[in-house]
N, C-alpha and C positions, 0 to 999 in steps of 0.2 A: 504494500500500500504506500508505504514512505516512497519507494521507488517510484514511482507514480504519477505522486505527487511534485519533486523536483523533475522530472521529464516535463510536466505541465508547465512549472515555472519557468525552466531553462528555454522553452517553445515562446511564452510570452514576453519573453527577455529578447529574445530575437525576431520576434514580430513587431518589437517597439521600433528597437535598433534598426530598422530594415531602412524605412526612409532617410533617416540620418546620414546611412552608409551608402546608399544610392547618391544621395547631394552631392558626398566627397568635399576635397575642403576648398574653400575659397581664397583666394590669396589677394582679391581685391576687395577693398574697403567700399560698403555699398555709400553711393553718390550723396552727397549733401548738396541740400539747395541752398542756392546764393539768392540770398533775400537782397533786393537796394533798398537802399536809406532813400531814405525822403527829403528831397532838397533842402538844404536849411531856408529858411528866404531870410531877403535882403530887401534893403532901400524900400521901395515903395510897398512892398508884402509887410513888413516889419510896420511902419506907421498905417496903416490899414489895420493892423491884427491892437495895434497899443490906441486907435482911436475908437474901434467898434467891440470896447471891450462893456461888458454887463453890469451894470451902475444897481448898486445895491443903496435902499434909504431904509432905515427904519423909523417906523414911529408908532408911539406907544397908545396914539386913539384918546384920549383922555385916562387910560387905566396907569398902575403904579408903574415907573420902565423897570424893569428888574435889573438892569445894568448900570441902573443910579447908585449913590452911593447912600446905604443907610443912616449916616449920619450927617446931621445938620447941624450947624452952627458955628460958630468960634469956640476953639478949645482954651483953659486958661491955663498959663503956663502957672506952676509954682515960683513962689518967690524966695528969697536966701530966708526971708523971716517966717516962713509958715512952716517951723519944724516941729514935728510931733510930740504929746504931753506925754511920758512914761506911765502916769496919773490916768489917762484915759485908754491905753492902747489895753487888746485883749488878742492872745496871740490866737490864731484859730488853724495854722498850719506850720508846718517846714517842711519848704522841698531842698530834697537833697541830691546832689550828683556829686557826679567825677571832679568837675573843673568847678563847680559852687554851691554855693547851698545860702537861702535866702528864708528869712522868714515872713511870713503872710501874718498882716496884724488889722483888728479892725477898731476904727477909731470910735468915742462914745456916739457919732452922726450915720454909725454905719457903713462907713465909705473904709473902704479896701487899701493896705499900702504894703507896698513889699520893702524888706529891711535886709539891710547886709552886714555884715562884721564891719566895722569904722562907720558907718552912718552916723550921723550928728542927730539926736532928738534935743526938745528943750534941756538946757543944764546937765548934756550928758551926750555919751556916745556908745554906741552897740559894740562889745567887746565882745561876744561868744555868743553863738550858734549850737544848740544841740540838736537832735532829732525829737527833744518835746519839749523845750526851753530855748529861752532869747535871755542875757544879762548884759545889763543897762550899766556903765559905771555913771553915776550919777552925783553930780559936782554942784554940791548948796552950801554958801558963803563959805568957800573956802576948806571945807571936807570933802570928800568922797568918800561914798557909799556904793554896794553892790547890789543891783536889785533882780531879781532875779525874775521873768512874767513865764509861769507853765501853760500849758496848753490844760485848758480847763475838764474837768471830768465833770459829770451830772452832781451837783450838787455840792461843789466843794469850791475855795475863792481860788483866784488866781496869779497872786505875790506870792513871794518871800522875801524879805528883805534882813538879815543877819544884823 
């Protein structure tokens, strides 16, 4: 039966092979077609193609344009005198990376500022950054103190001052 079986195969192996070995081989590379380019154009084709070119307008119909810009108005720059009360800041983050780490503090009005190590607040300057604390060296008639503002937990204050 094995015997049989390989005579079968060896029979379809050489009925594959048949046309292959009828072809014989070819020694020339079958023909590729030569495409031409398309003339570049010049002089009068070139101002023809740059004057009847398709003039795009938009406009917005009376609705919002989406490509305005969201913000309106005059921004106000900070002035050298509007530095921050250690008295009022409450720290609410630190972000930290590779090259910096700043802390995110928010003032008694609400409004958002970010703090770096040497920052200048009122009567005082930001000396140290943790990842859940900010301290304040903080300079009143002539002493200095450390103050230290934590990132607040549910229900507990948010100084230390030593």
């Amino acid at each position: 039966m094995r015997a049989n079986q390989r005579w079968i195969l060896l029979g379809l192996c050489l009925l594959m092979a048949t046309p292959v070995l009828a072809a014989g081989p070819t020694d020339t590379p079958p023909e590729s077609k030569q495409v031409e380019a398309e003339p570049v154009p010049t002089g009068q084709a070139i101002d023809d193609l740059l004057l009847n070119r398709e003039q795009y307008f938009y406009s917005s119909f009376g609705r919002l344009d989406p490509f305005g810009s969201l913000l309106k108005g005059k921004f106000a720059r900070s002035q050298n005198g509007d530095l921050l009360d250690v008295g009022e800041l409450e720290l609410k983050g630190v972000v930290w990376g590779n090259e910096d780490k700043f802390a995110v503090v928010e003032d008694k009005r609400e409004h958002s500022h970010i703090l770096r190590e040497g920052d200048r607040v009122v009567n005082g300057r930001i000396t140290r950054i943790t990842q859940s604390s900010m301290t304040v060296a903080h300079y009143f008639f002539g002493e200095t103190s450390s103050v230290t503002i934590y990132m607040k937990e549910e229900g507990e204050g948010s100084y230390d001052a030593p």
